[in-house]
C-alpha positions in Angstrom: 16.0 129.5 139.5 16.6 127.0 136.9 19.0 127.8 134.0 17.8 126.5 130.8 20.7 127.2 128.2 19.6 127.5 124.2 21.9 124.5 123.0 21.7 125.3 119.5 23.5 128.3 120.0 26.3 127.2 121.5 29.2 125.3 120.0 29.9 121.6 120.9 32.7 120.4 123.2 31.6 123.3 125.9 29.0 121.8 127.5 30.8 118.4 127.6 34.1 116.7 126.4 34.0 115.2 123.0 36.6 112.9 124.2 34.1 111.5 126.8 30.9 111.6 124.6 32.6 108.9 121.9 34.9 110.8 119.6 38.5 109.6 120.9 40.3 110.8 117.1 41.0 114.3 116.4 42.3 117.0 114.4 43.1 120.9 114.4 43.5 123.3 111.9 44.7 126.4 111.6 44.2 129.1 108.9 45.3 132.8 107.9 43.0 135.0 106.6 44.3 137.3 103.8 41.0 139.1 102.1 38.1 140.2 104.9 35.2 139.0 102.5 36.8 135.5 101.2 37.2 134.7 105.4 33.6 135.1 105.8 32.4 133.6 103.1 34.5 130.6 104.0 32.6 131.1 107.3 29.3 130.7 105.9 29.8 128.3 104.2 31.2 125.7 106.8 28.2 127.2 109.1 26.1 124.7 108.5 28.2 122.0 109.2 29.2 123.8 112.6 28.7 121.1 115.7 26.0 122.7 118.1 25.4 121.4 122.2 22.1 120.4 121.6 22.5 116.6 122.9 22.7 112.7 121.5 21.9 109.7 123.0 24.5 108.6 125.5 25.9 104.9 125.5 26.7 105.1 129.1 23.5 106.7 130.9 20.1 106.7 129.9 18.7 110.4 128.4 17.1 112.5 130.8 13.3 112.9 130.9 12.6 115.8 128.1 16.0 116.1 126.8 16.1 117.2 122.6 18.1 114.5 121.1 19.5 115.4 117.5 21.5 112.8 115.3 25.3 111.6 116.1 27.5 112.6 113.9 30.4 110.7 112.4 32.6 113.7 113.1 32.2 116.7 115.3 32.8 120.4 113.8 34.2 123.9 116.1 35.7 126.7 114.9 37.0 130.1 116.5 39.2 132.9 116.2 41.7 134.4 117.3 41.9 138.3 118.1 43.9 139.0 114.9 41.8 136.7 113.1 38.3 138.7 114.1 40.3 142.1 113.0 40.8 139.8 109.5 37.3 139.3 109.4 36.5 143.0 109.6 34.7 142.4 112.5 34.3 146.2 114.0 36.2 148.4 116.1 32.8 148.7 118.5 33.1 145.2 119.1 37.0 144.4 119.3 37.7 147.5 121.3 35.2 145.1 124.3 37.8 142.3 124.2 39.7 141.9 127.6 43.4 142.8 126.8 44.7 138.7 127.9 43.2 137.9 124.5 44.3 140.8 122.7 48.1 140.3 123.6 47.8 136.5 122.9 49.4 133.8 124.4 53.1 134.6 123.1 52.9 138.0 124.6 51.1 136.6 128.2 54.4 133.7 128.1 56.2 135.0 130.8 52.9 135.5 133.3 52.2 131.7 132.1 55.8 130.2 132.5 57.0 130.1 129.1 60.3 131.7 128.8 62.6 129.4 130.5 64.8 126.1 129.3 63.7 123.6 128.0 60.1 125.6 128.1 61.1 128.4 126.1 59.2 130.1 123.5 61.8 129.0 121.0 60.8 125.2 121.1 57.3 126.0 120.1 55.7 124.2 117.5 56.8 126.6 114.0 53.1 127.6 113.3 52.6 129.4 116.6 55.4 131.3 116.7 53.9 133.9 114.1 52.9 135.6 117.5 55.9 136.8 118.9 55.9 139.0 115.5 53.6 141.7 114.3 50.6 139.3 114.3 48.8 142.1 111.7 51.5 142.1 108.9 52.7 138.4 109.6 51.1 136.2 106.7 51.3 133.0 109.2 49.9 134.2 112.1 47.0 132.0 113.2 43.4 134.0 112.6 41.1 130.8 113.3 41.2 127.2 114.4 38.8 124.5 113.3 38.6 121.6 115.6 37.6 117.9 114.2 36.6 115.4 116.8 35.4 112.1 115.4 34.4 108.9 116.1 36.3 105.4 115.9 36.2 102.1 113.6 36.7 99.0 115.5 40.4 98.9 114.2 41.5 101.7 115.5 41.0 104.4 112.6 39.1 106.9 112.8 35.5 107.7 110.8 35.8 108.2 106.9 34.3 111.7 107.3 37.5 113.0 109.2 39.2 112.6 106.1 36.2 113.8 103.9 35.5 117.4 106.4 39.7 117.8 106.1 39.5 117.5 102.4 36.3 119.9 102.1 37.8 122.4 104.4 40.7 122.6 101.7 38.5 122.7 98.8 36.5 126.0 100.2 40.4 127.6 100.8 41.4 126.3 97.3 37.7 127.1 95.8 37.5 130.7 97.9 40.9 131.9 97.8 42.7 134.7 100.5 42.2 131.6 103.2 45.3 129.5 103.5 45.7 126.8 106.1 49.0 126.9 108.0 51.4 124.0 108.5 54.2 123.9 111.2 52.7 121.2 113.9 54.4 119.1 115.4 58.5 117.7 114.3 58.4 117.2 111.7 55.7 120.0 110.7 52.5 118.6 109.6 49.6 120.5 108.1 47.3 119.5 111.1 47.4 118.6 114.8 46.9 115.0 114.7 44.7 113.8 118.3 43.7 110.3 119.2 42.7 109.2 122.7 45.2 106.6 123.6 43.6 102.8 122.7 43.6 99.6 123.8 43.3 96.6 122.1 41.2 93.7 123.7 41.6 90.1 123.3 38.7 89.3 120.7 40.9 92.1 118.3 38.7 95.2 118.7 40.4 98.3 119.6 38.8 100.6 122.3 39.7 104.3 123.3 40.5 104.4 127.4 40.7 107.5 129.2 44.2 107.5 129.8 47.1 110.7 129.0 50.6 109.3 128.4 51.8 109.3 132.4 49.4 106.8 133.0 47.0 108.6 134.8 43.1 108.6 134.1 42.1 111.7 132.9 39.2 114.1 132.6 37.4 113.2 136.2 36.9 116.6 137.7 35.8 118.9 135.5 33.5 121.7 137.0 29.4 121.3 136.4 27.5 124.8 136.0 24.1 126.2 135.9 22.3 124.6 132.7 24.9 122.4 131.6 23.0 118.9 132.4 19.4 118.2 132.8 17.8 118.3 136.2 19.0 115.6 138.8 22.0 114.6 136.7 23.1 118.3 136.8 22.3 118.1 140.9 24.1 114.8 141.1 27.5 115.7 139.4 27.8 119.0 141.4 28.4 116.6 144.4 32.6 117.5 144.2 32.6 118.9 140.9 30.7 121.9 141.5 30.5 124.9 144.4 30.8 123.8 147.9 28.7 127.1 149.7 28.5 128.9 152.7 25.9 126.0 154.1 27.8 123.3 153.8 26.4 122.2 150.1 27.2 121.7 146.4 25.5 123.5 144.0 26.3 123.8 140.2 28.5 126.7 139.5 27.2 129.8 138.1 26.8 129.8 134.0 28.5 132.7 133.5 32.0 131.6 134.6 32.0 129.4 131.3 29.5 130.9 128.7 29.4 134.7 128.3 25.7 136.2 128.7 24.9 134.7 132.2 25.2 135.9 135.7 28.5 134.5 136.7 29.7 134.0 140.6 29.7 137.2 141.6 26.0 138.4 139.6 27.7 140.3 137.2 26.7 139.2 133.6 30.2 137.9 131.6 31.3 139.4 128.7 29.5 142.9 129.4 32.0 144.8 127.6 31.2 143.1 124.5 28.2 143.7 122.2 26.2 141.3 123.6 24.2 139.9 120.6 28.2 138.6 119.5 29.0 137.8 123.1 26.0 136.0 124.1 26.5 131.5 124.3 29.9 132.4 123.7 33.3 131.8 125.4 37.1 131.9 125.1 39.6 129.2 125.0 43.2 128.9 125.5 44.6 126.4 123.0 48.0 124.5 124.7 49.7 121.9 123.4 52.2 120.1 126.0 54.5 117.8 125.3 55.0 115.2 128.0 58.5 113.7 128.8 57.3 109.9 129.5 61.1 108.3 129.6 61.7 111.1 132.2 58.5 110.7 134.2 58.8 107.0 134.4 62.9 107.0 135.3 61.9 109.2 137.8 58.7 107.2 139.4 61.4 104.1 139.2 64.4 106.3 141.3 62.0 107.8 143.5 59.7 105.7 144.4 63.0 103.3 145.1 64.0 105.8 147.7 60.4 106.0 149.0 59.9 102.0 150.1 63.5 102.2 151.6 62.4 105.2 153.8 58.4 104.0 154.3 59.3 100.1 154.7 56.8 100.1 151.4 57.2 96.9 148.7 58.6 98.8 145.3 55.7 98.2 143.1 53.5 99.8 146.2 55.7 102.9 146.2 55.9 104.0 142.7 52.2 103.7 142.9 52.3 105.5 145.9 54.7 108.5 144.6 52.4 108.6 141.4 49.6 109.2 143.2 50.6 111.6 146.1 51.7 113.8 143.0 48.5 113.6 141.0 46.2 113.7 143.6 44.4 110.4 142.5 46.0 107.4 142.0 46.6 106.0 138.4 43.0 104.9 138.4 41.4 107.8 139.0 40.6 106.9 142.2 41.2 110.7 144.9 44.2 109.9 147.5 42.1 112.1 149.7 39.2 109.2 149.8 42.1 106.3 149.6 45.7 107.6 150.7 47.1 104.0 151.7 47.3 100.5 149.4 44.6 99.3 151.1 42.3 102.1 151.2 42.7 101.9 147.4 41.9 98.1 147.2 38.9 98.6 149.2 37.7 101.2 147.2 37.8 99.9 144.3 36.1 96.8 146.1 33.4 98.8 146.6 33.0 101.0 143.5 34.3 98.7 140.5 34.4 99.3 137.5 31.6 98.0 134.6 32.4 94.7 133.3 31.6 93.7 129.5 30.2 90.4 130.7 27.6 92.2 133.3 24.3 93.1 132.0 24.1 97.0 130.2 21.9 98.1 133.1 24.1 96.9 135.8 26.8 98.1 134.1 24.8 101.6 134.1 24.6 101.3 137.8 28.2 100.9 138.2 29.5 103.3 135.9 27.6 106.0 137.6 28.4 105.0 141.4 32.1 105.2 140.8 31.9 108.6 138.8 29.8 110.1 141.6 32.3 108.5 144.2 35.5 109.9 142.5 34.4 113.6 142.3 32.6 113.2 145.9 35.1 115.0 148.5 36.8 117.6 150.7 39.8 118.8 151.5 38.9 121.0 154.8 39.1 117.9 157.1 43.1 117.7 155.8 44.6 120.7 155.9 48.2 119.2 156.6 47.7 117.2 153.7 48.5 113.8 155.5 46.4 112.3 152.7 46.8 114.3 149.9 49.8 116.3 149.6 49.4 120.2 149.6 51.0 120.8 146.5 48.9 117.7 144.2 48.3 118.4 141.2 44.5 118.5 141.4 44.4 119.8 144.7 46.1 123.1 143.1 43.9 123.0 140.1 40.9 122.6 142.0 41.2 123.8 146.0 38.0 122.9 147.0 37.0 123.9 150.1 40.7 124.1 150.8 41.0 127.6 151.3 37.7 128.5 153.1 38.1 130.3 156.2 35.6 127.4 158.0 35.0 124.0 157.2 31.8 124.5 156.5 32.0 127.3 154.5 32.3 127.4 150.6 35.7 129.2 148.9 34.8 132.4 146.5 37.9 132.1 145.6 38.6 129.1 144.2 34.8 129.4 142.7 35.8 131.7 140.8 38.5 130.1 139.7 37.6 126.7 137.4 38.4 126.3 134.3 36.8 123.4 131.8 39.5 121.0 130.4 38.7 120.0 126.8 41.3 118.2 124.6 42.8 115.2 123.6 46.6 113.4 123.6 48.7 113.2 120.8 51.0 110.5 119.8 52.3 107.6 121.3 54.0 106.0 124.4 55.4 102.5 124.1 57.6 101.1 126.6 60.8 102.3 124.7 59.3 105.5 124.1 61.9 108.1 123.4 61.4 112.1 125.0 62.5 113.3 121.8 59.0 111.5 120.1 55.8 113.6 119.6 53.5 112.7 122.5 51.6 114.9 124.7 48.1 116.8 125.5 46.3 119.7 123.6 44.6 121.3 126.2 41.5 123.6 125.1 40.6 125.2 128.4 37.6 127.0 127.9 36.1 129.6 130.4 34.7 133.3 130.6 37.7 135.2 131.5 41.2 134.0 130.7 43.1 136.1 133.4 41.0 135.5 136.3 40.7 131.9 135.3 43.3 130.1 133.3 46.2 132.7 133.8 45.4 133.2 137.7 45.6 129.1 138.4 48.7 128.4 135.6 50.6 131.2 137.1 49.2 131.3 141.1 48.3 127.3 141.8 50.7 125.6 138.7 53.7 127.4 139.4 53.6 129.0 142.4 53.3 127.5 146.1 52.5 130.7 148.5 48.5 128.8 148.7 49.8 125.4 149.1 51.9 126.7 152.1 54.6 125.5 149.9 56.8 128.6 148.9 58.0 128.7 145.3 57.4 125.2 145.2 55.6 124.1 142.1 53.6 121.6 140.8 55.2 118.3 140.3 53.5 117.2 137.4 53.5 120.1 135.0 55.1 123.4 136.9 58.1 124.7 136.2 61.1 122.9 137.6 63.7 124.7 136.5 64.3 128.8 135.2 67.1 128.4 132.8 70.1 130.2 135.0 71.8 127.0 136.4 71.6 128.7 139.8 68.0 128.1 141.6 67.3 125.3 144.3 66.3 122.2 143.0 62.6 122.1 142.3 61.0 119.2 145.1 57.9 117.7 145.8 57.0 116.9 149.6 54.9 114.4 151.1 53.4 115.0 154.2 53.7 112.1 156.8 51.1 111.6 160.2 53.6 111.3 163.1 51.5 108.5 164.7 52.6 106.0 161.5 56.5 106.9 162.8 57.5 107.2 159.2 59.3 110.8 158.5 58.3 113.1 155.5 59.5 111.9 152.2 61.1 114.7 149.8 62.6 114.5 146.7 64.3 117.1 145.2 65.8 117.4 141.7 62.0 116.7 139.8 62.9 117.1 136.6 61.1 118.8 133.3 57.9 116.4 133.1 56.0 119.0 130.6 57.2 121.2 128.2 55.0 123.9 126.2 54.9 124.0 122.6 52.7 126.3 121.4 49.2 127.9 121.6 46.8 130.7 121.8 44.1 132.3 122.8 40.8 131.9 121.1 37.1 133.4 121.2 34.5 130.5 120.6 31.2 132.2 119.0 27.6 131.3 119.0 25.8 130.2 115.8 24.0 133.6 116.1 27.8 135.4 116.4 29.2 133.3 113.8 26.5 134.2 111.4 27.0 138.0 111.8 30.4 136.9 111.4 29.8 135.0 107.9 27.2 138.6 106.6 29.7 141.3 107.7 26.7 142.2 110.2 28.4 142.2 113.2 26.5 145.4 115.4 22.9 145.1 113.7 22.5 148.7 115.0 
């Protein structure tokens, strides 16, 4: 049966990326609540100006028959709260005391389960205005209590909308105005009042800059986010299951169930999420783990350079063809996007992208339509059962641990509970820059804002069980090569490697390469509950249990 999801109750950038629907400039801010009434009166009164799901016109596809369209805005608006920062709010004891215990601890607390208290990924290079954490977070006057999210759209230069600046300076006039709200600096080095996001940009030939969907390794981001139950109309919803969405039991995709990502609905198993809360608060809600990574380019590119050096030597592969070739066996997908499980040789690339290119400003906007749709569906659209040595795609690629597909089912044509259970939505944007002579000491990286119904049997399980651990990948303690943990800080472990799998008829002998360095490094976060209008307006009364 049909989910049909009540968008105006539900938060932007849940349903879909921002980053994706036009808003490639961003910024975060954080705030401490020090008086229980001034916090929700500063919530009432940036309610209204709260950014709901309820749907815009897309510049890409045309709108679905019967879909409510409401008014872009010039910048998007998100708040939510951390657990301290609901106990602020006075939000009651009846209500807190449902919270799963992940989000009570907080991220700090969680660190070691998620990887974050070796060198250089220690706790004590986090950003200054999350380590309020690690102390009491109830008596610390900088602990974090809620994040407001600005996502906004671009000028043709390059800068973002006018009203990024104007929401930022409103925002400080309700703390100034209200008082017992303060917003918290400490991001980034040197500290800034706000986490500064902009998608990286490109600037074309006629002088207009455009946002591309790139993160600072070069890779194309944001491809295989999972669909669910309610999150697009009708056929589009069917069509972007195809890869993206459950692979069942009879050998089909279907869209996930709605309750893995918004609290209320039957998730996987037919259990409703978020049971243990009051459901009128829980209801079109969801948590998020905020993550800001910081991404050693200079390191990552040395290292594609050395390695993929060593790796045309030992395959008889041209250099250029090699580094391309190491990038993309460790992704997953070649720079492009395109899935080394659908392409895994130079030529099975070219002749993909032969056959699924990408839109061309001088084609007409329908044709371009056409195009821009074939090659999304044909980059999400495949399995990993038929490779189970991973002669095409490595076992231990980095989206082939974040997503396992059908990986781990018993049969080839049945569908994995497991891994079903597992997705996560990927929300976010880079920050910085990465010039050629980029330095690893420069601010550039990803904010992650992984969004899902339970933290620990989502996010944790796959950070700490698929990221940095290889038991599933047949790999040992071998972890990812993009972001896992390479190293623990003793000076005595193995060297971390990264294997690639070779098929005996081509003659050619595994590669490996050991000695991966650091590639990401964490510098700060937290766990977050995202409300619904209706939650956020019991918030904003004090009316929390209307019982």
């Amino acid at each position: 049966m049909a989910v049909t999801l009540d968008l105006a109750d539900i938060q932007g950038n849940i349903l879909s990326a921002y980053g994706k629907l036009g808003f490639p400039k961003g910024r975060v801010i954080t705030l401490h609540v020090s008086k229980p009434a001034s916090g929700r009166k500063f919530v009432s009164e940036l309610l209204p100006g709260i950014t709901t799901a309820l749907r815009w016109e897309s510049r890409r596809k045309p709108s679905p028959p019967g879909t409510v369209e409401v008014k872009r805005p010039d910048v998007a608006v998100n708040i939510a709260f951390s657990f301290y920062g609901l106990l602020a709010l006075g939000v009651p004891t009846r209500t807190l005391r449902g919270m799963p215990d992940e989000f009570i601890d907080g991220m700090m607390k969680r660190a070691p389960m998620l990887g974050d208290t070796f060198a250089p990924n220690q706790k004590d290079n986090w950003d200054e205005v999350w380590k309020a954490g690690e102390h009491d977070p109830v008596t610390n006057p900088k602990t974090v209590h809620i994040l407001i999210t600005l996502n906004a759209q671009m000028k043709d230069d390059g800068t973002p909308f006018p009203a990024l600046e104007a929401t930022t300076r409103r925002i400080e006039t309700l703390c100034q105005t209200i008082g017992g709200v303060e917003i918290l600096r400490g991001h980034g080095r040197p500290a800034g009042p706000y986490q500064e996001l902009s998608a990286i940009t490109i600037r074309q030939p006629d002088g207009k800059v455009v946002p591309c969907p790139k993160e600072h390794f070069g890779y194309t981001d944001a491809i295989g986010d999972p669909v669910f139950e309610g999150e697009f109309p009708g056929r589009v919803e069917r069509a972007d299951a195809r890869g993206n969405g459950a692979f069942d039991g009879a050998g089909k995709w279907r869209p996930l169930a709605t309750g893995e990502f918004v609290l209320g609905y039957p998730d996987e198993a037919q259990e409703t999420s978020g049971t243990d809360i009051p459901l009128a608060f829980s209801r079109n809600g969801t948590f998020m783990a905020y993550r800001k990574l910081h991404q050693n380019v200079a390191a990552f590119r040395s290292f594609l350079e050395t390695a993929g050096a060593q790796l045309a030597q030992v395959w008889g592969l041209p250099p250029g063809d090699a580094g391309a070739m190491l990038a993309g066996k460790m992704a997953g997908r070649w720079p492009d996007g395109v899935p080394m499980e659908l392409a895994p040789t130079v030529a099975d690339w070219d002749k993909f992208n032969k056959r699924y290119p990408d839109p061309d400003p001088k084609l007409d906007p329908k044709e371009n339509q056409k195009r821009y749709a074939a090659r999304e569906q044909a980059l999400i659209d495949f399995r990993y059962n038929g490779d189970t040595q991973g002669l095409r795609c490595p076992l231990t690629a980095h989206i082939r641990r974040i997503n396992t597909r059908d990986m781990l089912a018993p049969r080839a044509a049945d569908g994995s509970v497991l891994n079903n259970r597992r997705r996560i939505l990927r929300r976010g944007l880079p920050y910085g820059e990465s010039p050629p002579d980029v330095s690893d000491a420069a601010e550039h990286g990803v904010v992650m804002l992984i969004v899902c119904a339970s933290l620990f049997r989502q996010y944790e399980f796959v950070q700490q069980q698929w990221l940095n651990y290889g038991l599933d990948s047949n790999a040992g303690n071998d972890t990812c090569p993009i972001v896992g943990n390479h190293a623990t800080g003793t000076g005595k472990e193995p060297k971390a490697k990264f294997v690639i799998a070779s098929d005996p008829k081509t003659g050619r002998p595994p590669f490996i390469v050991e000695g991966l360095p650091q590639f990401v490094e964490t510098r700060g976060g937290e766990y977050f509950f995202v409300p619904s209008m209706t939650a956020l307006r019991m918030i904003g009364m004090g009316t929390v249990d209307p019982t």
